[in-house]
C-alpha positions as protocol buffer text, in pm:
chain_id: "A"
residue {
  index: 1
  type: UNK
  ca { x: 11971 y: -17751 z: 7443 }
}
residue {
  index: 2
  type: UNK
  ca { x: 11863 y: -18021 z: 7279 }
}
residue {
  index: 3
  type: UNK
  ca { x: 11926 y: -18282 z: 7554 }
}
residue {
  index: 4
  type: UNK
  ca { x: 11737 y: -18027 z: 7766 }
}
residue {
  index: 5
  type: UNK
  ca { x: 11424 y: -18028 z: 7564 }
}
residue {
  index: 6
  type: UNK
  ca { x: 11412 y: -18427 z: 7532 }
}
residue {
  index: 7
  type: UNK
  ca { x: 11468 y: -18412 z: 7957 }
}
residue {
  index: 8
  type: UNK
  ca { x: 11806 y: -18564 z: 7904 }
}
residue {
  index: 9
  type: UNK
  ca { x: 11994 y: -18302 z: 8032 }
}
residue {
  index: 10
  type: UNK
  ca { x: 12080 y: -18357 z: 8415 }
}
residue {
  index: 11
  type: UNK
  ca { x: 12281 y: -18019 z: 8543 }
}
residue {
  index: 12
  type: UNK
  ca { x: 12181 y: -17803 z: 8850 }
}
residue {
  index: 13
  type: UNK
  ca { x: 12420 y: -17548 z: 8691 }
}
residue {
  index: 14
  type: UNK
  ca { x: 12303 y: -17447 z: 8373 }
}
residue {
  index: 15
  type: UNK
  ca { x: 11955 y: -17246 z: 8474 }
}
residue {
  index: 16
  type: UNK
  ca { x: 11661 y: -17358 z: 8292 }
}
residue {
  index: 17
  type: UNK
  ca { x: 11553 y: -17022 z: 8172 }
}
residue {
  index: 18
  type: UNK
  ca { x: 11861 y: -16997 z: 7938 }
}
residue {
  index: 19
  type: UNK
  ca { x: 11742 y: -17303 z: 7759 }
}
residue {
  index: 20
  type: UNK
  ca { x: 11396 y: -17134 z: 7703 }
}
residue {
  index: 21
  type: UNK
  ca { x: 11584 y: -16792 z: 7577 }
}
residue {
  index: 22
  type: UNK
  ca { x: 11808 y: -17027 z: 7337 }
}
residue {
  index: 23
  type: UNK
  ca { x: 11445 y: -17194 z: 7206 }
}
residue {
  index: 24
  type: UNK
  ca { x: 11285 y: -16831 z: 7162 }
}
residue {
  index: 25
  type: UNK
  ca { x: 11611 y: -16704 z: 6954 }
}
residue {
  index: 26
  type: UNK
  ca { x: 11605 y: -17009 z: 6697 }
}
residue {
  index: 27
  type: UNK
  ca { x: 11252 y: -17013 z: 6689 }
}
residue {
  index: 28
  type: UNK
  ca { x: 11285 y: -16654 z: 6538 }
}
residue {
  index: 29
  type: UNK
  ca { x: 11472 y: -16823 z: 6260 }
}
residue {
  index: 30
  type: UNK
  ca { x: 11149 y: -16946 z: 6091 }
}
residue {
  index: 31
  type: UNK
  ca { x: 10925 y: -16604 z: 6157 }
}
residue {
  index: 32
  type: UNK
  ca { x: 10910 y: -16319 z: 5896 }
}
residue {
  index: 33
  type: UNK
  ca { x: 10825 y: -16086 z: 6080 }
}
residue {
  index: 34
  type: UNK
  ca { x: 10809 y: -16122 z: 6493 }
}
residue {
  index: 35
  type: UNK
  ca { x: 10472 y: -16133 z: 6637 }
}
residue {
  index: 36
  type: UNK
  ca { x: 10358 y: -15797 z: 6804 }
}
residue {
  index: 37
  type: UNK
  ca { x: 10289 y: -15800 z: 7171 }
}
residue {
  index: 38
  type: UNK
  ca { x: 9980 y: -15638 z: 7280 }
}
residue {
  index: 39
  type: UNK
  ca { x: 9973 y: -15353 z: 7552 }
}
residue {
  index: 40
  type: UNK
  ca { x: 9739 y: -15572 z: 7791 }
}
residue {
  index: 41
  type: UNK
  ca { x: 10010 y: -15846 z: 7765 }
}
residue {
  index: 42
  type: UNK
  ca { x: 10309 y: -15614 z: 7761 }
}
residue {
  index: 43
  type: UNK
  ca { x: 10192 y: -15403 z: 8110 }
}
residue {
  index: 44
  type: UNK
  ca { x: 10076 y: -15772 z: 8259 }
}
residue {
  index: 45
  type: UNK
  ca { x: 10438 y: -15865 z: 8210 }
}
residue {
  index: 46
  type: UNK
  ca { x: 10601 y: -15556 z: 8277 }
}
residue {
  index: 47
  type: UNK
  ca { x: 10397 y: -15584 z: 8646 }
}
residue {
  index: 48
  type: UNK
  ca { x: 10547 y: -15827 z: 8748 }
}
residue {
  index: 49
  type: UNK
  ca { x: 10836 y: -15708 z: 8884 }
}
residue {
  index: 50
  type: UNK
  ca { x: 10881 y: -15389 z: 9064 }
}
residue {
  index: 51
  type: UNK
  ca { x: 11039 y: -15087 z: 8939 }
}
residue {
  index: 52
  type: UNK
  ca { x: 11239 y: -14806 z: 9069 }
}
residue {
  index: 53
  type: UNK
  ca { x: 10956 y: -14568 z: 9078 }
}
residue {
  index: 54
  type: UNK
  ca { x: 10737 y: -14809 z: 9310 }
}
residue {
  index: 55
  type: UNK
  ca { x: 10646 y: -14647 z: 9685 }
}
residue {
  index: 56
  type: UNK
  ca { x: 10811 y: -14933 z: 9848 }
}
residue {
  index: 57
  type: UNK
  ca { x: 11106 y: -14973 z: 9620 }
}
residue {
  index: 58
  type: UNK
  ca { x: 11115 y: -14566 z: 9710 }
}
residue {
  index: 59
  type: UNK
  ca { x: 11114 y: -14621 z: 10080 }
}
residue {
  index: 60
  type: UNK
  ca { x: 11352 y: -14916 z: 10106 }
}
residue {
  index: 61
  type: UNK
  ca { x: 11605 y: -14682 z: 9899 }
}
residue {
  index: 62
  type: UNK
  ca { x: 11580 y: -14386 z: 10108 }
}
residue {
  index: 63
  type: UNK
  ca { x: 11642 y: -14539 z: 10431 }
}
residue {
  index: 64
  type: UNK
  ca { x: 11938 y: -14705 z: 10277 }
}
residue {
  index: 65
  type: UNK
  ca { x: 12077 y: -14323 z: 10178 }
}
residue {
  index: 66
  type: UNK
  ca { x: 11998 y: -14249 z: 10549 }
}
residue {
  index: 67
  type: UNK
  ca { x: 12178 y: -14547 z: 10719 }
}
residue {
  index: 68
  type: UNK
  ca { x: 12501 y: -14436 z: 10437 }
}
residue {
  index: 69
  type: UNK
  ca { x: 12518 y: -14116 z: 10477 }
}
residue {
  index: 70
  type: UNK
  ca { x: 12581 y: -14171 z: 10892 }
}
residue {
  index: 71
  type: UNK
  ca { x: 12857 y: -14416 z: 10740 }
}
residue {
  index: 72
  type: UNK
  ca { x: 12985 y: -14158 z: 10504 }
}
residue {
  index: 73
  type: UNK
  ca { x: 13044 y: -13881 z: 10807 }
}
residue {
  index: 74
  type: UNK
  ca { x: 13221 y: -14167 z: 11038 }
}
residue {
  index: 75
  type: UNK
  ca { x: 13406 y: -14233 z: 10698 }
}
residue {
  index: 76
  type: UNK
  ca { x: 13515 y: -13854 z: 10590 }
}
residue {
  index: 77
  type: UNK
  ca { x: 13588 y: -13804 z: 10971 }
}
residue {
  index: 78
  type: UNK
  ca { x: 13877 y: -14074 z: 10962 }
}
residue {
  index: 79
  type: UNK
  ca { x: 14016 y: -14007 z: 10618 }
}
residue {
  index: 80
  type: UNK
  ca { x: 14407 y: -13875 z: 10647 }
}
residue {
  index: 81
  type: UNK
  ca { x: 14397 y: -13673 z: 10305 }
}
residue {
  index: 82
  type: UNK
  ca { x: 14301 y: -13361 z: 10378 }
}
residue {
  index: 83
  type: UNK
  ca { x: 14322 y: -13241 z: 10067 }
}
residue {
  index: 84
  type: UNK
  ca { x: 13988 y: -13365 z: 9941 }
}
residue {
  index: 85
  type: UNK
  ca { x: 13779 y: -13110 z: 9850 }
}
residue {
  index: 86
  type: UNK
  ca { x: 13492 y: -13396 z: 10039 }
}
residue {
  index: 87
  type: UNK
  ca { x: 13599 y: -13322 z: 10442 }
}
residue {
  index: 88
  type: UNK
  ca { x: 13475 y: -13114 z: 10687 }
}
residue {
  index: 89
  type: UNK
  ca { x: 13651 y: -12830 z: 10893 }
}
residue {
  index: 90
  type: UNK
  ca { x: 13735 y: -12803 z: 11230 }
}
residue {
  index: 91
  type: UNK
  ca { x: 13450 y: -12739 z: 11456 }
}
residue {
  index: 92
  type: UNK
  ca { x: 13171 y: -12828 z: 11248 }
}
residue {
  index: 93
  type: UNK
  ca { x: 12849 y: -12949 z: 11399 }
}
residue {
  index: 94
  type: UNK
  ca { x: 12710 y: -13271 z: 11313 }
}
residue {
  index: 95
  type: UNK
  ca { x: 12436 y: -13185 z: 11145 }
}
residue {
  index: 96
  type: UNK
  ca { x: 12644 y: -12961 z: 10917 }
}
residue {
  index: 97
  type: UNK
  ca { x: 12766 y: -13238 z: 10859 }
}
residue {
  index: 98
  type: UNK
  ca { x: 12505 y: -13421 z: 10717 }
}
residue {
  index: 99
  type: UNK
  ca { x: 12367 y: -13175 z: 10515 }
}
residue {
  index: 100
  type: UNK
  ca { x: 12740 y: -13150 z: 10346 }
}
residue {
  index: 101
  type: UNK
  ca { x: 12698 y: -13517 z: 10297 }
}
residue {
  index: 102
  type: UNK
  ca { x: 12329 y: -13466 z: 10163 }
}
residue {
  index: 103
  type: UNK
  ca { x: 12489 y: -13215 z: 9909 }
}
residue {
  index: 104
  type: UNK
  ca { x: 12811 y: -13430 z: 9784 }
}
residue {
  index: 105
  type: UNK
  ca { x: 12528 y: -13728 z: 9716 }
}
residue {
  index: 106
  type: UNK
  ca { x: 12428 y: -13547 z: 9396 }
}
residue {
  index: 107
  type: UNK
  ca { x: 12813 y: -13535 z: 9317 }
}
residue {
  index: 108
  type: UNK
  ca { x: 12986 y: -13832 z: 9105 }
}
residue {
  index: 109
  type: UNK
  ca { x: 13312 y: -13754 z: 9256 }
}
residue {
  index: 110
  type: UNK
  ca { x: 13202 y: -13776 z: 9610 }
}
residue {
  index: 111
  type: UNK
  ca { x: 13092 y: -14170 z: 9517 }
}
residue {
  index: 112
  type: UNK
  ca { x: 13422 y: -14234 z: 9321 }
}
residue {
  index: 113
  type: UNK
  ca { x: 13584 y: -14092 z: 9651 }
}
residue {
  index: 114
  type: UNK
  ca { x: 13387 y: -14303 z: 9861 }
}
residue {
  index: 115
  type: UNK
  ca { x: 13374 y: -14617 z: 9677 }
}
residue {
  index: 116
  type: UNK
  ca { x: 13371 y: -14951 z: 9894 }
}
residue {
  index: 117
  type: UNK
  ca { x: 13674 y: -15110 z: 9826 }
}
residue {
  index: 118
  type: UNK
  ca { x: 13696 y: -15384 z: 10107 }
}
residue {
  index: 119
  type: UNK
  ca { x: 13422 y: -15671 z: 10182 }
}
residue {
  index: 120
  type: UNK
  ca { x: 13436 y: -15572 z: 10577 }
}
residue {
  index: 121
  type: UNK
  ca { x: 13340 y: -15201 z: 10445 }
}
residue {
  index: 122
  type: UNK
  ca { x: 13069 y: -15332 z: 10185 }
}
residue {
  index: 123
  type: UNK
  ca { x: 12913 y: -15537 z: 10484 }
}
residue {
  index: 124
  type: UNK
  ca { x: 12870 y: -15259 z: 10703 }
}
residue {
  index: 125
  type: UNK
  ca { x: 12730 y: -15016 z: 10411 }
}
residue {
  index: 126
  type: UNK
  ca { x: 12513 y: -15339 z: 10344 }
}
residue {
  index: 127
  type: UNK
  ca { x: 12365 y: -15349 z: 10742 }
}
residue {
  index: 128
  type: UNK
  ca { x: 12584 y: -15641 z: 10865 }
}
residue {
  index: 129
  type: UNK
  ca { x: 12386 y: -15824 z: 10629 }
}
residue {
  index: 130
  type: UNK
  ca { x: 12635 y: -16055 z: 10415 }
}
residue {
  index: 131
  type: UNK
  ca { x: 12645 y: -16374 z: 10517 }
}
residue {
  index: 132
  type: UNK
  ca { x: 12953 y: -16584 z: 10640 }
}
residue {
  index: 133
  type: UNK
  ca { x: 13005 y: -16761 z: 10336 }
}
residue {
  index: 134
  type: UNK
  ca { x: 12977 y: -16439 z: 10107 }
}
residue {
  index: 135
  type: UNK
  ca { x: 13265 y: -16286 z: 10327 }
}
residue {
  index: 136
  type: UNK
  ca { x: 13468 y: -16566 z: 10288 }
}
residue {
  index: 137
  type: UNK
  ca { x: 13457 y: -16555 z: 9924 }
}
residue {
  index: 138
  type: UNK
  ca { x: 13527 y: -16203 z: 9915 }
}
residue {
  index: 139
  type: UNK
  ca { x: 13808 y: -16250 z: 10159 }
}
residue {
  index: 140
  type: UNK
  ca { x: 13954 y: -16480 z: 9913 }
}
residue {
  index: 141
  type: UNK
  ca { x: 13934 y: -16303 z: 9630 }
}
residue {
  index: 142
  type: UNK
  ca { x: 14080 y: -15973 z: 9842 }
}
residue {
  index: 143
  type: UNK
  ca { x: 14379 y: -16210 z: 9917 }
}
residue {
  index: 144
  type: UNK
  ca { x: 14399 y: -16296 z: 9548 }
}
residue {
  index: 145
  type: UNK
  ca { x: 14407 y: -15991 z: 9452 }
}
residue {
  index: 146
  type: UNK
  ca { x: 14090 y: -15891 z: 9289 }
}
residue {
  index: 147
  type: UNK
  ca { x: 13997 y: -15521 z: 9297 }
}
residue {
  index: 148
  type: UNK
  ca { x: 13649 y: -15460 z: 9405 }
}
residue {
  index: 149
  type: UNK
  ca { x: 13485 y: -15119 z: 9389 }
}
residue {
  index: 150
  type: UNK
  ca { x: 13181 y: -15004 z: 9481 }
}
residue {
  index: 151
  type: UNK
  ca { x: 12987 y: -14681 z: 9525 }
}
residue {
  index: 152
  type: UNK
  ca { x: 12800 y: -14572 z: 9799 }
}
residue {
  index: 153
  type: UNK
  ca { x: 12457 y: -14485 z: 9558 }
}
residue {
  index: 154
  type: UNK
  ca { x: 12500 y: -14811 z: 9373 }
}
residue {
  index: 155
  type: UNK
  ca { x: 12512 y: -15007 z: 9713 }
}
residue {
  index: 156
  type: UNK
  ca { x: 12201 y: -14779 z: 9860 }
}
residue {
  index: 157
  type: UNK
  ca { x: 12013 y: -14963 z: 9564 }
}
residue {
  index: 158
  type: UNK
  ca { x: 12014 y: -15316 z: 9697 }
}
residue {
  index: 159
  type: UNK
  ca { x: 11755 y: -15461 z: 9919 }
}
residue {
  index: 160
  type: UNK
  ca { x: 11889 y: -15542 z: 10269 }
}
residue {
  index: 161
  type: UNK
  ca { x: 11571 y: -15630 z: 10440 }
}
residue {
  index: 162
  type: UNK
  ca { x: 11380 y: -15943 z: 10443 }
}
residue {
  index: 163
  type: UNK
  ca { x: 11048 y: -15788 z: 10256 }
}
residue {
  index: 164
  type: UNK
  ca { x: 11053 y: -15557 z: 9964 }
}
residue {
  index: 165
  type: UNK
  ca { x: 11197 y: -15608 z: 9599 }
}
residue {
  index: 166
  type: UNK
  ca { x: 11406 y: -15886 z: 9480 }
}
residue {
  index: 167
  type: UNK
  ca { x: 11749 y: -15742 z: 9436 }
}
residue {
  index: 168
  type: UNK
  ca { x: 11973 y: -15990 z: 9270 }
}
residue {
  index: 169
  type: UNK
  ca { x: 11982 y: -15882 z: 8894 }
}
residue {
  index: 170
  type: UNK
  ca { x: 12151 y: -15564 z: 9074 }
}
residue {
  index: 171
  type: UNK
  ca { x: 12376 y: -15743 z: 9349 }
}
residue {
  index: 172
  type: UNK
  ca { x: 12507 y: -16001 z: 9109 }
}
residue {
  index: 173
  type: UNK
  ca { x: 12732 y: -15704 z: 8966 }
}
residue {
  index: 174
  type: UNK
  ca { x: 12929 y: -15670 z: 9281 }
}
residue {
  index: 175
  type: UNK
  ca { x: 12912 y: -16031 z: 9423 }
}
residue {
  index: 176
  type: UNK
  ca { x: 13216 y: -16254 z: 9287 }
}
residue {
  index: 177
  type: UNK
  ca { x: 13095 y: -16591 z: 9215 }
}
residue {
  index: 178
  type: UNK
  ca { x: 13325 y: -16901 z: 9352 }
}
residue {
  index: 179
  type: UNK
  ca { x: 13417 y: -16981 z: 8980 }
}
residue {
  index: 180
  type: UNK
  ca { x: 13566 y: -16667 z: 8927 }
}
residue {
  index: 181
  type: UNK
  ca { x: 13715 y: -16658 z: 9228 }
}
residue {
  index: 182
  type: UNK
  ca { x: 13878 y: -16948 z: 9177 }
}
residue {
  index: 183
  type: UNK
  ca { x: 13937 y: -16871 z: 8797 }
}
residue {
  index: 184
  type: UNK
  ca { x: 14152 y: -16549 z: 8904 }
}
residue {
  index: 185
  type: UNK
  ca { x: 14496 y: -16551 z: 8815 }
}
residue {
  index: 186
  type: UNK
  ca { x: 14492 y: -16765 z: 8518 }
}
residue {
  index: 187
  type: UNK
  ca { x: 14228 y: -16573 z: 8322 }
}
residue {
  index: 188
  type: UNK
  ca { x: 14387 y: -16587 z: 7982 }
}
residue {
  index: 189
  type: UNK
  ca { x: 14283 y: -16349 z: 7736 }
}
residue {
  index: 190
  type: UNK
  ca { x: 14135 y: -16529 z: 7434 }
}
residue {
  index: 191
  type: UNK
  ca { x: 14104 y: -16241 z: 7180 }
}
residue {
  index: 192
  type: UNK
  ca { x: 14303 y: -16263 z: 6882 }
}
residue {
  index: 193
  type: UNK
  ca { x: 14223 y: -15944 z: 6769 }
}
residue {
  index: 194
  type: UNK
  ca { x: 14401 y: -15856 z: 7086 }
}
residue {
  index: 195
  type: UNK
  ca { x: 14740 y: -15967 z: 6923 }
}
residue {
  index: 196
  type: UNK
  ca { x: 14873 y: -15644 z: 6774 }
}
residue {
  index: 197
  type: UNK
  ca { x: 15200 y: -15688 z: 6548 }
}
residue {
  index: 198
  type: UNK
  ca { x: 15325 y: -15351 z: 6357 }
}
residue {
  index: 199
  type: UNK
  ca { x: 15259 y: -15328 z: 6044 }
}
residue {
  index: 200
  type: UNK
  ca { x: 15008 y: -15642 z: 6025 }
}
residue {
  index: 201
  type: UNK
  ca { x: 14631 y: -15593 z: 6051 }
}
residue {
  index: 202
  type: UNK
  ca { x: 14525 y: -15828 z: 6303 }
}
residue {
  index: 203
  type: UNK
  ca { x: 14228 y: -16063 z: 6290 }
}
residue {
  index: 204
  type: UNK
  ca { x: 13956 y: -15811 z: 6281 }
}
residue {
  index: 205
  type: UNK
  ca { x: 14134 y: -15618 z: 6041 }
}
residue {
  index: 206
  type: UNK
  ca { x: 14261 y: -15333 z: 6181 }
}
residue {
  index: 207
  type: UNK
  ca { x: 14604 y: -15185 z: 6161 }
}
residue {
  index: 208
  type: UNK
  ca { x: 14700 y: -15089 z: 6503 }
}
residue {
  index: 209
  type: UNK
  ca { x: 15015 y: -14881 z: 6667 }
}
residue {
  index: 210
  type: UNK
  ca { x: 15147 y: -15114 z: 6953 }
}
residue {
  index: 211
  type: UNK
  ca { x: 15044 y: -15060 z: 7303 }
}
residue {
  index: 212
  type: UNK
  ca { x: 14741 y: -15056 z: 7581 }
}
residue {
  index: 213
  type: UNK
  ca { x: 14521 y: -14767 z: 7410 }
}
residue {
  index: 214
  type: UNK
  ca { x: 14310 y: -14971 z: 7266 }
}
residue {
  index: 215
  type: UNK
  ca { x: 14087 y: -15278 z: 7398 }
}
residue {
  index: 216
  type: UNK
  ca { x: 13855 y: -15485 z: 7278 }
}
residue {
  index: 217
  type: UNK
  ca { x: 13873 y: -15466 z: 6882 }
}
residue {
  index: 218
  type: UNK
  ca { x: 13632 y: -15583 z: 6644 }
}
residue {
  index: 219
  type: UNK
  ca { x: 13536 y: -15503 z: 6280 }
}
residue {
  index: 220
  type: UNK
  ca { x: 13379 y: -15165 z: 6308 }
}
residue {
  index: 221
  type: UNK
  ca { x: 13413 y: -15153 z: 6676 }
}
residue {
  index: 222
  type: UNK
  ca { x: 13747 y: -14977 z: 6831 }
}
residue {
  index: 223
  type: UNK
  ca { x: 13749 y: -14875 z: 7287 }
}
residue {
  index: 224
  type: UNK
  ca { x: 13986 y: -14677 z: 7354 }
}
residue {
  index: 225
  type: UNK
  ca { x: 14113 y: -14618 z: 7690 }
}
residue {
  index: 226
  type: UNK
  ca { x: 14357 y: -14338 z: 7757 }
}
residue {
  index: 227
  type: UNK
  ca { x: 14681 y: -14381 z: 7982 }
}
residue {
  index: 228
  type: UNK
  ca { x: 14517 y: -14213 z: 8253 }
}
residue {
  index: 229
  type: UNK
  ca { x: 14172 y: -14179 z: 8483 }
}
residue {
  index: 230
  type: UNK
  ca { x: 14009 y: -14340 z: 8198 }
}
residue {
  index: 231
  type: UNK
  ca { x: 14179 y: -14668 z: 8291 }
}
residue {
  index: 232
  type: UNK
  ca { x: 13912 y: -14743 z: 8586 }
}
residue {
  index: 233
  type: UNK
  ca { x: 13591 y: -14721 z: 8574 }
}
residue {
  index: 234
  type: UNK
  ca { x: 13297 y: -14608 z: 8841 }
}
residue {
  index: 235
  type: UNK
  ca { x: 13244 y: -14934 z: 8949 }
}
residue {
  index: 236
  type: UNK
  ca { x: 13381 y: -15283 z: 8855 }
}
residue {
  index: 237
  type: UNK
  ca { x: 13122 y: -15549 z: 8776 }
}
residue {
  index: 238
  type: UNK
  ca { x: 13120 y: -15932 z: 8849 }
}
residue {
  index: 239
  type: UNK
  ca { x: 13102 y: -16001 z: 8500 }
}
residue {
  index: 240
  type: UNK
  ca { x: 13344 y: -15767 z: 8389 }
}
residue {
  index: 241
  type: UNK
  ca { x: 13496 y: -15877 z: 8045 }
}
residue {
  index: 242
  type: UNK
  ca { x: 13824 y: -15690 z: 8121 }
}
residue {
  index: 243
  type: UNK
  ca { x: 13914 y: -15959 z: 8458 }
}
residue {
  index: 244
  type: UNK
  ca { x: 14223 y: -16008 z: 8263 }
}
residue {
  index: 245
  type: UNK
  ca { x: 14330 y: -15683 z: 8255 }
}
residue {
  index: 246
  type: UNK
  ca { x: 14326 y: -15577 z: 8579 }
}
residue {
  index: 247
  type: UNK
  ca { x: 14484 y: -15963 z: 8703 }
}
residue {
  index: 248
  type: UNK
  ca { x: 14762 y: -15842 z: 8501 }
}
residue {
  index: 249
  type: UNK
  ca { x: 14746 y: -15470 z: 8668 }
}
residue {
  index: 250
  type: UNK
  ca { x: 14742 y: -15255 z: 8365 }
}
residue {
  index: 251
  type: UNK
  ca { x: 14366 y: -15146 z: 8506 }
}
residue {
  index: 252
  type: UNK
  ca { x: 14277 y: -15064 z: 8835 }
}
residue {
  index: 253
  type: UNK
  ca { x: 14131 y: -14825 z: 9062 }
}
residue {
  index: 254
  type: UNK
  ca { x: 14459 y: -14602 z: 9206 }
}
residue {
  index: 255
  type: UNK
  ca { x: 14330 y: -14276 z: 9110 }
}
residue {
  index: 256
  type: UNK
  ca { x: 14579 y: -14092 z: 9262 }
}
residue {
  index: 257
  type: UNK
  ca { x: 14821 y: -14295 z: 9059 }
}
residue {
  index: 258
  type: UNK
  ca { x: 14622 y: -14250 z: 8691 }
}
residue {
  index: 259
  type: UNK
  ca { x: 14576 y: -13890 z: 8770 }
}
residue {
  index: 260
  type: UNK
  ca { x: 14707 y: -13739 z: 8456 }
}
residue {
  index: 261
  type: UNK
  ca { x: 15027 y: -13570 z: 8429 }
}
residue {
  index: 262
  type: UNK
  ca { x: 14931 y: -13312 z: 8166 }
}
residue {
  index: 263
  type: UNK
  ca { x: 14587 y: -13144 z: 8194 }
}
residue {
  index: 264
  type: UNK
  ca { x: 14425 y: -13183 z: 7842 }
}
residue {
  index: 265
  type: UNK
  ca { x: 14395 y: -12802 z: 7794 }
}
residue {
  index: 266
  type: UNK
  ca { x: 14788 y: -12833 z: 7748 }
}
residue {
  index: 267
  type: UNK
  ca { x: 14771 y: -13217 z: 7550 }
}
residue {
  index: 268
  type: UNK
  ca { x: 14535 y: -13020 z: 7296 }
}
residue {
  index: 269
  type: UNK
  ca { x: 14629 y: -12663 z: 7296 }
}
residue {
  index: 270
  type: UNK
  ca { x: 14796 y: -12591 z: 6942 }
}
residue {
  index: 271
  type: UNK
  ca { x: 15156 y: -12514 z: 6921 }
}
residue {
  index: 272
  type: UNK
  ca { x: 15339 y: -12180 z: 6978 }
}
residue {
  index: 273
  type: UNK
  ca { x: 15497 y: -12186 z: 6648 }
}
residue {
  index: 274
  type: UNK
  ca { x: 15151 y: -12270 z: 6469 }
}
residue {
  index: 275
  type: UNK
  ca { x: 15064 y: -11835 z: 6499 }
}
C-alpha cells in the first residue's frame, strides 16, 4: 500500500480501490469516534447505483423469469426421473404448463432441482450471451472437475442485455476466474485449526471428536455440517472458501447421494426403553 500511495506500485492486478479501502481502515486507527455521515451524503451515495426495487432493474428481471421459465418446461419435459414431485402428466397443455412452472418459482426445491450445473446449460439460461473465452474457462474447469451450481432465480438476476444495471458484483459468484481455474487441484487447505488429533485441542482451542462434522473452527466460532443434504449448499460461489473440500469430494452437489438414510424424526425420537 505504501508503494501505491508514493505511485511506486506498477500492477494491473491489484485494483486500485482496495488500496483506498486499506487507507480508510488504518486511517480509523487515529479517530475516536468515526465521523457521522449525513442523510444528503448517505442517499447521494446510495443513488448511485441501482437497486433491486428500481422499474428498470424490475423489468430486466421479469423478462429474464419469462425467457427461464420456457427453458424450465423444455427442461422438466426431458428429465428421465419421474419421480419428481416437479413434472408434468401426460396430456397436459402447454400453458398448464407454465402456470405449474409459475407456481414451483416460489418453491426452493424446484431451483435446487433445477440448478444449472453445466456451462452449455448456464449459456442458454444466460441468452447465448457468454462469450467464447468465458466458455472455455468453464469448459476447463468442467474437465477439471469443478462443481458448478446454479439456480434458475439466482441466474434470472443478472443483466444479459447491453443497457440496464451493472451486474458484476452478482455474476462474479458464479464466474470462475482463470487463477482458480488453474489453482484447482492443488488447493491445499491452510487451516491449522483444521488438524484435529484426539484428545489434543487444536490451535483454536477446541477439543474435537475426529471426523468431517465440523469445518472451519475458530475461537468461539464452530460450522457444523451434517453427513447428509447439509453437505451442499444452494448454490456454490466463485469465492467459495470450502474449494478444497469439494477438490477432495467430501462436498458436492449429488443430492440423491446425501439424501439421508434416517429421517430425523427417527435420529431424535427418544428411546423405547426411556417410558
Amino acid at each position: 500500500m505504501w508503494q501505491f500511495l508514493e505511485g511506486k506500485l506498477r500492477t494491473e492486478k491489484v485494483p486500485t480501490d482496495l488500496f483506498i479501502d486499506l487507507l480508510q481502515q488504518f486511517q480509523r486507527l487515529e479517530e475516536t469516534e468515526p465521523p457521522v455521515i449525513s442523510v444528503g451524503k448517505l442517499r447521494k451515495f446510495s443513488e448511485r447505483w441501482p437497486t433491486g426495487t428500481d422499474p428498470q432493474v424490475i423489468e430486466i428481471r421479469r423478462r429474464n423469469k419469462e425467457r427461464m421459465i420456457h427453458l424450465l418446461i423444455q427442461k422438466i419435459e426431458s428429465r428421465k426421473n419421474l419421480s419428481s414431485r416437479f413434472r408434468f402428466e401426460e396430456n397436459t397443455s402447454y400453458t398448464e404448463k407454465y402456470q405449474l412452472v409459475q407456481e414451483w418459482w416460489n418453491d426452493f426445491r424446484f431451483h435446487l432441482t433445477m440448478a444449472v450445473k453445466t456451462p452449455a446449460e448456464l449459456n442458454r439460461f444466460l441468452g447465448n450471451s457468454l462469450s467464447g473465452e468465458t466458455l472455455y474457462l468453464l469448459n476447463k474447469a468442467r474437465k477439471k472437475g469443478m462443481p458448478f451450481f446454479a439456480t434458475p432465480y439466482y441466474l434470472s438476476l443478472l443483466n444479459i442485455e447491453k443497457e440496464g444495471y451493472d451486474d458484476e458484483a452478482i455474476r462474479s459468484y458464479v464466474m470462475y476466474s482463470p487463477e482458480l481455474v488453474e489453482t484447482y487441484g492443488n488447493i491445499r487447505a491452510w487451516e491449522r485449526e483444521d488438524i484435529v488429533e484426539p484428545g489434543k485441542p487444536n490451535a483454536a482451542g477446541w477439543l474435537l471428536p475426529d471426523g468431517q462434522n465440523i469445518h472451519r473452527r475458530y475461537p468461539e466460532v464452530a460450522i457444523l455440517i451434517p453427513d447428509t443434504m447439509g453437505r451442499a449448499c444452494g448454490g456454490l460461489c466463485a469465492s467459495c472458501q470450502r474449494m478444497y473440500d469439494f477438490q477432495s469430494e467430501r462436498l458436492n452437489f449429488e443430492f440423491e447421494k446425501l439424501r439421508p438414510k434416517e429421517s430425523w424424526e427417527k435420529k431424535t425420537a427418544p428411546p423405547d426403553d426411556l417410558f
